[in-house]
TITORSE-144430 format. One record per residue (C-alpha): x, y, z; residue number from 1; residue in one letter. Coordinates in steps of 0.05 Angstrom, whole numbers. Layout:
N
px=X, py=Y, pz=Z, pos=NUM, code=A
...
END
This chain:
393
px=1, py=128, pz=-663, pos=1, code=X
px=39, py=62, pz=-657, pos=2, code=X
px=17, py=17, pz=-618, pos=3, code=X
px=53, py=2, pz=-551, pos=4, code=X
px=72, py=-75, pz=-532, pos=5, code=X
px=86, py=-88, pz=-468, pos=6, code=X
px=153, py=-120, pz=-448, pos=7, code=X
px=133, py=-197, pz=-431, pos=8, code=X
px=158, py=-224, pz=-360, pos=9, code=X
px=159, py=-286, pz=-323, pos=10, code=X
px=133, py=-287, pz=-254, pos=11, code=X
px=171, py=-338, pz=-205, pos=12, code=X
px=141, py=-356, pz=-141, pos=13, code=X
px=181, py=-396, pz=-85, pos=14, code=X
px=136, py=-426, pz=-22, pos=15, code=X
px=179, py=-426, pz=38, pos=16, code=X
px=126, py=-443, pz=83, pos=17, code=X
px=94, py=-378, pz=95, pos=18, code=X
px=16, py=-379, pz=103, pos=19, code=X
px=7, py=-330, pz=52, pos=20, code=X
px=41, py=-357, pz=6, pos=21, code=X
px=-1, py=-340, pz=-63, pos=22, code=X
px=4, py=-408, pz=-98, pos=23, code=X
px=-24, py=-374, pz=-172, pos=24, code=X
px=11, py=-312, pz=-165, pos=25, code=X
px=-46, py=-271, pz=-172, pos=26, code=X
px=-27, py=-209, pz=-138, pos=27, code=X
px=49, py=-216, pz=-172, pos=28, code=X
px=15, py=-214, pz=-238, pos=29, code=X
px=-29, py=-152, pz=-218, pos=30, code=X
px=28, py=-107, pz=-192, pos=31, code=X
px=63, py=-132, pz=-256, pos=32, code=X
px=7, py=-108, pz=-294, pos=33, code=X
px=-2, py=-46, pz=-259, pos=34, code=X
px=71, py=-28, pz=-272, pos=35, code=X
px=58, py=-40, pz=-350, pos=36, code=X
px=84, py=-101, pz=-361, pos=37, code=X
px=56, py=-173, pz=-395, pos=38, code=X
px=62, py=-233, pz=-354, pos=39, code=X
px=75, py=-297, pz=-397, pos=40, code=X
px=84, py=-345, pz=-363, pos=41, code=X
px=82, py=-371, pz=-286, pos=42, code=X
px=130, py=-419, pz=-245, pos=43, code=X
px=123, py=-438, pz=-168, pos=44, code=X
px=171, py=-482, pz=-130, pos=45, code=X
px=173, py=-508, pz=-52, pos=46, code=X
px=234, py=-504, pz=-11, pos=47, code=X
px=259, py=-506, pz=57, pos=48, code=X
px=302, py=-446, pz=47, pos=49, code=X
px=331, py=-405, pz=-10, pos=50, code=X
px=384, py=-426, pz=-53, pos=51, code=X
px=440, py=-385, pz=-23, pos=52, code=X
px=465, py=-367, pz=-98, pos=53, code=X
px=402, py=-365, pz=-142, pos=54, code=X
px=341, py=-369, pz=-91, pos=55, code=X
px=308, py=-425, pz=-129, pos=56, code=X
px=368, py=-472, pz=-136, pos=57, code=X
px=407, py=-486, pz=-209, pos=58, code=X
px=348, py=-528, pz=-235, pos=59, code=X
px=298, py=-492, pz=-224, pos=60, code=X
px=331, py=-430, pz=-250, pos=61, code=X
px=350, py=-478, pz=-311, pos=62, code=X
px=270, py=-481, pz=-322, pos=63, code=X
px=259, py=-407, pz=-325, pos=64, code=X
px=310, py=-397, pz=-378, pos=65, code=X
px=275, py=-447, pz=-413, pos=66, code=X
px=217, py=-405, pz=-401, pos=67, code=X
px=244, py=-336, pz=-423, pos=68, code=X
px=270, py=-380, pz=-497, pos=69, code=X
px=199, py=-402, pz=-507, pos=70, code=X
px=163, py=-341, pz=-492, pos=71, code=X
px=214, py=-288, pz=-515, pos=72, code=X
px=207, py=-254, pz=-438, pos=73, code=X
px=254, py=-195, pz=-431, pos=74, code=X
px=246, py=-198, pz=-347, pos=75, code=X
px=240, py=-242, pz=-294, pos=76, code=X
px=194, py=-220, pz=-232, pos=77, code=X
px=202, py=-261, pz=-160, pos=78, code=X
px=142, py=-252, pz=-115, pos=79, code=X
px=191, py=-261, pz=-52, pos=80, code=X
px=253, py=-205, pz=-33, pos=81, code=X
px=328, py=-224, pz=-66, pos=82, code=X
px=390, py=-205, pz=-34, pos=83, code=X
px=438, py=-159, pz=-72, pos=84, code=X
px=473, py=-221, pz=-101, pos=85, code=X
px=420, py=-278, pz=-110, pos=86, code=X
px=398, py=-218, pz=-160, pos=87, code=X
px=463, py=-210, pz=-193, pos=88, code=X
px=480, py=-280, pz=-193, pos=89, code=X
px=407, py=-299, pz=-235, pos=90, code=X
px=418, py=-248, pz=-273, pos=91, code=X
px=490, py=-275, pz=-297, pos=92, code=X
px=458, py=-343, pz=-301, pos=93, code=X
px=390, py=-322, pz=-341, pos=94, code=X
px=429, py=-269, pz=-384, pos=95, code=X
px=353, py=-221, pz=-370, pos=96, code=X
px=341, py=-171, pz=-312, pos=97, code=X
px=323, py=-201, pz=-253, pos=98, code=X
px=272, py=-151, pz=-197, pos=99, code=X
px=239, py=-166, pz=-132, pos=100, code=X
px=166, py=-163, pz=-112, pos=101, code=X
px=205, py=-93, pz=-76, pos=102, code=X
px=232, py=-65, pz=-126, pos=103, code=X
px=165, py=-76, pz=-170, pos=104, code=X
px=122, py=-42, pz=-125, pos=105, code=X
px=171, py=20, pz=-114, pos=106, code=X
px=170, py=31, pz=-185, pos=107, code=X
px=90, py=32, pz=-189, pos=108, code=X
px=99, py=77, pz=-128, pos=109, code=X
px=154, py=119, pz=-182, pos=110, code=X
px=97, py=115, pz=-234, pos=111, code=X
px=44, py=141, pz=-187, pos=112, code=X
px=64, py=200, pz=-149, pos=113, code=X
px=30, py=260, pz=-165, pos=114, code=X
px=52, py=307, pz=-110, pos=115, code=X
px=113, py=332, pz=-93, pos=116, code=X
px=109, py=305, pz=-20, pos=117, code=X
px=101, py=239, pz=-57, pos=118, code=X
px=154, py=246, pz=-106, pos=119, code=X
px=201, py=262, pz=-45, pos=120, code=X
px=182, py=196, pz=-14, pos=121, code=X
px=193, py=147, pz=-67, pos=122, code=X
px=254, py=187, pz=-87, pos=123, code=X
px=282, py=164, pz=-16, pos=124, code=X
px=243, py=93, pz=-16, pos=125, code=X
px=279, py=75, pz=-76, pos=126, code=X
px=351, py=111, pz=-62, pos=127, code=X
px=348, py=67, pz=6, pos=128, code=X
px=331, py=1, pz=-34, pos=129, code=X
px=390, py=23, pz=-79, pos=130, code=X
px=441, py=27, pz=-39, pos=131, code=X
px=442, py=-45, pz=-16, pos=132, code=X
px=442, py=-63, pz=-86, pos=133, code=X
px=521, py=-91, pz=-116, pos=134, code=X
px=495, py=-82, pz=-177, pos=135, code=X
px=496, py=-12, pz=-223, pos=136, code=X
px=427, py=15, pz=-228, pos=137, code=X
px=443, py=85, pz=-209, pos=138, code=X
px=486, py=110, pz=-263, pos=139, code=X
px=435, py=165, pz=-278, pos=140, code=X
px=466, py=192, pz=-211, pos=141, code=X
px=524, py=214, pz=-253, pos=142, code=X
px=504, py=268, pz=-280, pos=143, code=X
px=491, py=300, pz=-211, pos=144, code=X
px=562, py=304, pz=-195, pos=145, code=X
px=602, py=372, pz=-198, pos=146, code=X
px=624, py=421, pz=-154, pos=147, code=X
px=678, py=417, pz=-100, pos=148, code=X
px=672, py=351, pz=-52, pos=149, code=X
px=644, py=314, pz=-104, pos=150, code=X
px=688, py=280, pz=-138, pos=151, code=X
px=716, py=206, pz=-113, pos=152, code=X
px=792, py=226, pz=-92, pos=153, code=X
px=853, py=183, pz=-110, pos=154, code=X
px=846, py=111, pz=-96, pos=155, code=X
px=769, py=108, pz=-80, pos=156, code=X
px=735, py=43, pz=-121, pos=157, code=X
px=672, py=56, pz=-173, pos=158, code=X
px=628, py=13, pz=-113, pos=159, code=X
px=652, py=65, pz=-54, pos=160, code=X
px=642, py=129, pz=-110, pos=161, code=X
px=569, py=100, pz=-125, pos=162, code=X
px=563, py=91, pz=-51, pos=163, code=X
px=580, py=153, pz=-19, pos=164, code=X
px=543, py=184, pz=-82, pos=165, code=X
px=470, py=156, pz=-62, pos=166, code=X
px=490, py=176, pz=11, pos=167, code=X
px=495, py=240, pz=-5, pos=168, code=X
px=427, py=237, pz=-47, pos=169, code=X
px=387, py=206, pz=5, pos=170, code=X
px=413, py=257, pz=60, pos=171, code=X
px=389, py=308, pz=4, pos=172, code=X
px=314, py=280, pz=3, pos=173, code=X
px=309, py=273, pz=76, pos=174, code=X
px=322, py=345, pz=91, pos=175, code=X
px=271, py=371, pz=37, pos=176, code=X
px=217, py=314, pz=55, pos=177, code=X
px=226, py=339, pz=131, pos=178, code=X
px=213, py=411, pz=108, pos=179, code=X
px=148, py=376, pz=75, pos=180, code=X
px=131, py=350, pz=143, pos=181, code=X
px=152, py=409, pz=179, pos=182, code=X
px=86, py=445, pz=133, pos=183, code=X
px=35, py=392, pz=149, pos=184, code=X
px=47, py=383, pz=217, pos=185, code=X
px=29, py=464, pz=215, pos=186, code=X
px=-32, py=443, pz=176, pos=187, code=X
px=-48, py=395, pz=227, pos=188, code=X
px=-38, py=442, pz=285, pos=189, code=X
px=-86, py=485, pz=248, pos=190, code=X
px=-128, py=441, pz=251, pos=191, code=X
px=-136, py=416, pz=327, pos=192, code=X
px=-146, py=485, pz=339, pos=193, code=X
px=-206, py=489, pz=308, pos=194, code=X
px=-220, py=425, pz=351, pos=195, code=X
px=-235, py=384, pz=287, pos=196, code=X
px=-257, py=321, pz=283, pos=197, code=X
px=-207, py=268, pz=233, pos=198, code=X
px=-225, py=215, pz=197, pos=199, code=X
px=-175, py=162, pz=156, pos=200, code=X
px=-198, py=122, pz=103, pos=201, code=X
px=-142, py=67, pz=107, pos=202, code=X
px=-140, py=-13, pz=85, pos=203, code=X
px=-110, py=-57, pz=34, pos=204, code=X
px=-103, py=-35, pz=-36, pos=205, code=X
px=-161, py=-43, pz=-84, pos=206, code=X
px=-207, py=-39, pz=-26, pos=207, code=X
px=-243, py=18, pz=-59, pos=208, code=X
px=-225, py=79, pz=-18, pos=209, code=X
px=-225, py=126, pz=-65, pos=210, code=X
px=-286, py=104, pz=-95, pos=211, code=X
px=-316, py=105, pz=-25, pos=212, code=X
px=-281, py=176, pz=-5, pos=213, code=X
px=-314, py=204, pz=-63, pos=214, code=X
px=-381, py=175, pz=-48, pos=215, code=X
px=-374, py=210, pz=21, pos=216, code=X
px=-356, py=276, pz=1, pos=217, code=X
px=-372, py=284, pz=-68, pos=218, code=X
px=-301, py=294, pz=-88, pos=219, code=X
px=-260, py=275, pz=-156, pos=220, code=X
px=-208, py=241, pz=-127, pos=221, code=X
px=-174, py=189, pz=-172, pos=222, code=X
px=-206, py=121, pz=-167, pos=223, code=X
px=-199, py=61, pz=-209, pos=224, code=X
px=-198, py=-18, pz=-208, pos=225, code=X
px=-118, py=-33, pz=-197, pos=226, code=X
px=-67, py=-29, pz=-148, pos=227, code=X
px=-46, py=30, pz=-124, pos=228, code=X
px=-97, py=80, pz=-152, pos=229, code=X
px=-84, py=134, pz=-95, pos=230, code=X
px=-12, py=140, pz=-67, pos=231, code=X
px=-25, py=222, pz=-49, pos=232, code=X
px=-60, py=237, pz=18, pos=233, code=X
px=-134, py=274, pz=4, pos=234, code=X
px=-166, py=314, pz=51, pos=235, code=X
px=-240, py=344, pz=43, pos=236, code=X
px=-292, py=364, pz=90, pos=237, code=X
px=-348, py=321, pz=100, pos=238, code=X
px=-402, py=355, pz=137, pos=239, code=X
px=-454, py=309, pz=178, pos=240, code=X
px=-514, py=329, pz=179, pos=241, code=X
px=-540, py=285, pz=235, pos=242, code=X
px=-486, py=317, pz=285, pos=243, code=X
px=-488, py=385, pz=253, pos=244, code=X
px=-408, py=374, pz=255, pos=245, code=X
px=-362, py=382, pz=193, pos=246, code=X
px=-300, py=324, pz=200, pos=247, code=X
px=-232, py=324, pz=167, pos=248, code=X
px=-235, py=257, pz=119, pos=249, code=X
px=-171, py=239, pz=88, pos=250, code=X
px=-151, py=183, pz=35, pos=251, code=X
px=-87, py=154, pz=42, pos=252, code=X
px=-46, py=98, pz=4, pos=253, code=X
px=-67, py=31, pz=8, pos=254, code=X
px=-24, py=-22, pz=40, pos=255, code=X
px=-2, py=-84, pz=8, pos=256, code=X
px=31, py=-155, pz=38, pos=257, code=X
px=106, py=-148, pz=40, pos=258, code=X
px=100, py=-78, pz=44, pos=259, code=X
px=179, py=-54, pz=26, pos=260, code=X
px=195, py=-22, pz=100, pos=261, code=X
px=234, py=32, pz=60, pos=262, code=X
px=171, py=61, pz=40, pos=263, code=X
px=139, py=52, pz=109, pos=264, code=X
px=191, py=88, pz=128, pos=265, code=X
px=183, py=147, pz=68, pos=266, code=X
px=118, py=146, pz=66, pos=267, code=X
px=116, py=177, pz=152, pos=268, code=X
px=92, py=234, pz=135, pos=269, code=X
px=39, py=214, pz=86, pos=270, code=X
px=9, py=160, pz=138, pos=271, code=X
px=17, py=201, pz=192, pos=272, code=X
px=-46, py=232, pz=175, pos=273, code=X
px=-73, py=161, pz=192, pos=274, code=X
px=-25, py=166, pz=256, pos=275, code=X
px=-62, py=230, pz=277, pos=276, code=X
px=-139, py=214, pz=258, pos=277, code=X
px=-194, py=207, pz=310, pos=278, code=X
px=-223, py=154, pz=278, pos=279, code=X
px=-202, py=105, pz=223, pos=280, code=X
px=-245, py=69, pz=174, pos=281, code=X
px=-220, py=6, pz=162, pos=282, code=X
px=-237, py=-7, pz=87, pos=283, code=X
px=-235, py=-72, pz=66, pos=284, code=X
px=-256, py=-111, pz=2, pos=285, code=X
px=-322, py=-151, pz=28, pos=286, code=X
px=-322, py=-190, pz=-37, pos=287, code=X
px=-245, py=-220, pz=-39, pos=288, code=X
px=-244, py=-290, pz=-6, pos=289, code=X
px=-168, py=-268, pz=24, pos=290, code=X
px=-206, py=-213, pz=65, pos=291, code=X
px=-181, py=-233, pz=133, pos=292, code=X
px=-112, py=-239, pz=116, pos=293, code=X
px=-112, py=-165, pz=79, pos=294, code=X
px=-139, py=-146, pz=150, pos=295, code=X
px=-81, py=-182, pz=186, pos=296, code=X
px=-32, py=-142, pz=138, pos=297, code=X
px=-68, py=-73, pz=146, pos=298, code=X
px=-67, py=-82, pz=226, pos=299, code=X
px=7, py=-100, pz=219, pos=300, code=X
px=25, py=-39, pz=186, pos=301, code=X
px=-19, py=5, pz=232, pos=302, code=X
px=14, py=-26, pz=291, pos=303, code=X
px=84, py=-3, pz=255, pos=304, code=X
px=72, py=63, pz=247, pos=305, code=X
px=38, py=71, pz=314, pos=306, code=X
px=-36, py=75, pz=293, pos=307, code=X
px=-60, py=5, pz=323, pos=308, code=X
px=-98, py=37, pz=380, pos=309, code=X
px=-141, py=92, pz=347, pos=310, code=X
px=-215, py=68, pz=344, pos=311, code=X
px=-236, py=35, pz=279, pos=312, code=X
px=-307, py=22, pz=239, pos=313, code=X
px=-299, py=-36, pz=192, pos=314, code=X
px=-328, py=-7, pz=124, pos=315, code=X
px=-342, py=-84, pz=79, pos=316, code=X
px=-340, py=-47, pz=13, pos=317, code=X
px=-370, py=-81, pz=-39, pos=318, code=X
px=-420, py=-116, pz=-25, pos=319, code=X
px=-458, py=-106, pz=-92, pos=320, code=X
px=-405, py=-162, pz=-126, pos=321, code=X
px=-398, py=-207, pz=-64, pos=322, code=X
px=-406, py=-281, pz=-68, pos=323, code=X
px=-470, py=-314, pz=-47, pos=324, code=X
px=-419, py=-354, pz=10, pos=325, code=X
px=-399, py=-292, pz=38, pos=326, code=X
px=-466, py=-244, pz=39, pos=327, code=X
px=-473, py=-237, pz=104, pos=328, code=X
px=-543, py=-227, pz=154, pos=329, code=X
px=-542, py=-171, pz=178, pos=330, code=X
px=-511, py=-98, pz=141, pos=331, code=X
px=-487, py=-77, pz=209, pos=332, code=X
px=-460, py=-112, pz=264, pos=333, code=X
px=-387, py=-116, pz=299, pos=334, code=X
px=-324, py=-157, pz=279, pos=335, code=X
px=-268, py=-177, pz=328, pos=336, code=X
px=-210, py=-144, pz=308, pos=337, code=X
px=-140, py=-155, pz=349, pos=338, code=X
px=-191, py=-178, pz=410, pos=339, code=X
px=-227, py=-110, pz=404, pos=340, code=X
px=-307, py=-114, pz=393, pos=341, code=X
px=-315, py=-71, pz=324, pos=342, code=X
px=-368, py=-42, pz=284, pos=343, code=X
px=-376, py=-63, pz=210, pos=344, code=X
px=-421, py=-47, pz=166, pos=345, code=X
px=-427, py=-67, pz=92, pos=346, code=X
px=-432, py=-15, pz=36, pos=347, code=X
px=-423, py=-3, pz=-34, pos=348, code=X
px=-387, py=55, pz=-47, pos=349, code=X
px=-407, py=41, pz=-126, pos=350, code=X
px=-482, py=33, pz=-116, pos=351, code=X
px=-483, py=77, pz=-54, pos=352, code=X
px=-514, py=25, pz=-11, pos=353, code=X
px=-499, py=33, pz=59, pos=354, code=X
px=-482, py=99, pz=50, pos=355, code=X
px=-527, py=135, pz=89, pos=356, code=X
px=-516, py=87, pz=152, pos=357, code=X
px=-436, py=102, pz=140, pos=358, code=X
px=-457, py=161, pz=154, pos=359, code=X
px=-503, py=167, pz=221, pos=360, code=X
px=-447, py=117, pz=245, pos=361, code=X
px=-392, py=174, pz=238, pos=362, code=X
px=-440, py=221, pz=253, pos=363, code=X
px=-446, py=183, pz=331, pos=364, code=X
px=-370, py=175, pz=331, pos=365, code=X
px=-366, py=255, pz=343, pos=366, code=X
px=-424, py=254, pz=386, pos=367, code=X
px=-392, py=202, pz=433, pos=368, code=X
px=-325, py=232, pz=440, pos=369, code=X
px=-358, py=293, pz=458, pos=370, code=X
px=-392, py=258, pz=511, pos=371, code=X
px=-327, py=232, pz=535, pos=372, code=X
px=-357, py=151, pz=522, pos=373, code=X
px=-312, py=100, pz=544, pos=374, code=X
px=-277, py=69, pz=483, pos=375, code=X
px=-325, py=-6, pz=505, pos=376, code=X
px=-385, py=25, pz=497, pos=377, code=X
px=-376, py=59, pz=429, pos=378, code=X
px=-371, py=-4, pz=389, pos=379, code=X
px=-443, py=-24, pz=403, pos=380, code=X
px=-462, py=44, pz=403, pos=381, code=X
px=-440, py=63, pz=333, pos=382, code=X
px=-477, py=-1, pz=312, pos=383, code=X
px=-548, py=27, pz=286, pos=384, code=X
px=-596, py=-17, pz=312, pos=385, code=X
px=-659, py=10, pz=272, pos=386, code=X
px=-626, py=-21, pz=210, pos=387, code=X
px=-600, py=-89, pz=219, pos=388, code=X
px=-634, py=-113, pz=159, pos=389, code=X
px=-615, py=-171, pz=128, pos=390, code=X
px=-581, py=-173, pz=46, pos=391, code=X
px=-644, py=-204, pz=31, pos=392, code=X
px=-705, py=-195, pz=57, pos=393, code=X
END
């Protein structure tokens, strides 16, 4: 079998001030990775503002074609969003393709999708980003044409063909992913009647949900170390012993920084399972030093798609590979979150540690809404006070 190279890019950064602003490009160079593709080479600049024409101004887009000579790249990747004709205009002026942080992450999304719920989704995400694209990348639409109406009539330009030809396509994939959400709203209504008790797994991606939803319920959902791993929503039952209850636990995608709206937007139906839950756990990567701004980003998307106010646990995952900086005193004890007192406990969904108090904490989560507890009291509640043990003892 031959063996497969994959195509070299440059990753361009531009720091316009923003306080994430990710000076080595590290999470560029991971989606880039993810997507299949070789990063070569690395170039940041600072600026006030973008370069109207070519984002990064004529000499600095002078340097990355010096860049693409040298290292024989065949793409250039910017970490920040272009506009339909900063893209066309770098393109003209480094004679290589020229994508977004966006458009990179829909196409991982493209890569991903398993069902056909998720298909439908990025089919739309990426026919929305399309369409405000001046340049040609939906030729493959072509071939769709035929049949009466379809055809551009006398006088109508290529641009206003290609445009009324996505319209058409995205009104297409919103009526069958509405159909999609007509069914799991059912399942969900099937579900409150049995008076069942949700769960979410949500946070940023690479926080190790699916490693930690399979630790929960003994499931084979698909978990690795990248970005991205699970972009399908998983639901098993996880039954708790301690409450004698069985809960609805879901895994759904992982959010990101810059998150393309288009897919917040596609992705409704597949997050509204985080929308609905009773409970979320908040997973988050205990050992990354950017923790509390992946937290920031995850609250910000829950607050968009109207899931800010459902009561969280904080789940530090892990905590077998954290830093000796950040090992913290206690394994359980609250976090303010948005001014809100919240649990957290520290696990590792790897080694299993902090498993089993995961668990009584959900567990007391059922047994408090069924005692009606006021939404104040839960946080120290959940917090198991027989086993604030230190990491080392």
């Amino acid at each position: 079998m031959p063996l497969v190279v994959a195509p070299k890019v440059i990753l361009v950064g531009v720091d316009l001030g923003a306080p994430h602003f990710d000076a080595e490009l590290e999470e560029l160079a991971l989606l880039a990775q993810t997507a299949g593709l070789h990063p070569v080479a690395k170039i940041t600049c600072k600026r006030k503002a973008p370069d109207a024409a070519l984002f990064v101004g004529s000499g600095k887009a002078d340097e990355i074609r010096m860049l693409i000579q040298a290292y024989g790249a065949v793409e250039v990747l910017f970490d920040q969003a272009l506009s339909p004709a900063q893209q066309r205009n770098l393109e003209r002026h480094l004679e290589r393709p020229v994508n977004d942080r966006t458009f990179l992450i829909l196409e991982i999304f493209a890569q991903r999708a398993r069902s056909h719920e998720g298909k439908l989704q990025v089919e739309l995400a990426k026919l929305q980003y399309l369409s405000t694209r001046l340049v040609r990348r939906w030729s493959h639409l072509e071939r769709q044409r035929g049949g009466i109406g379809t055809r551009g009539g006398p006088g109508e330009t290529q641009i206003e063909l290609d445009r009324r030809m996505i319209g058409d396509a995205i009104k297409r994939t919103k009526e069958r992913l509405q159909r999609v959400k007509l069914q799991r709203s059912t399942q969900r209504r099937q579900r409150e009647r049995r008076n069942a008790f949700s769960v979410s797994l949500v946070g940023y991606t690479n926080a190790g949900k699916s490693t930690l939803f399979n630790s929960l319920v003994k499931a084979r959902a698909y978990a690795a170390d990248q970005l991205f791993a699970t972009l399908d929503t998983t639901t098993r039952q996880l039954y708790l012993s301690e409450a004698e209850v069985s809960v609805s636990l879901s895994d759904t995608v992982g959010f990101i920084r810059d998150l393309p709206h288009g897919l917040i937007d596609a992705f409704q139906a597949t997050l509204q399972e985080a929308v609905d839950a009773d409970l979320l756990l908040h997973v988050v990567d205990a050992s990354s030093e950017s923790f509390p701004e992946q937290i920031i980003q995850v609250m910000q998307v829950l607050s968009e798609i109207g899931a800010s106010s459902i009561p969280q646990i904080l789940v530090f995952n892990k905590s077998d590979v954290m830093s000796m900086e950040l090992t913290p005193r206690r394994l359980q004890d609250t976090y303010e979150l948005d001014g809100t007192v919240t649990p957290r406990l520290f696990v590792s969904a790897r080694t299993g540690d902090g498993i089993k108090e995961l668990r009584t904490a959900l567990a007391k989560a059922v047994l408090l809404r069924r005692e009606s507890i006021s939404p104040s009291v839960q946080a120290e509640s959940l917090i198991s006070h027989d086993h604030l043990g230190t990491m080392h003892e």
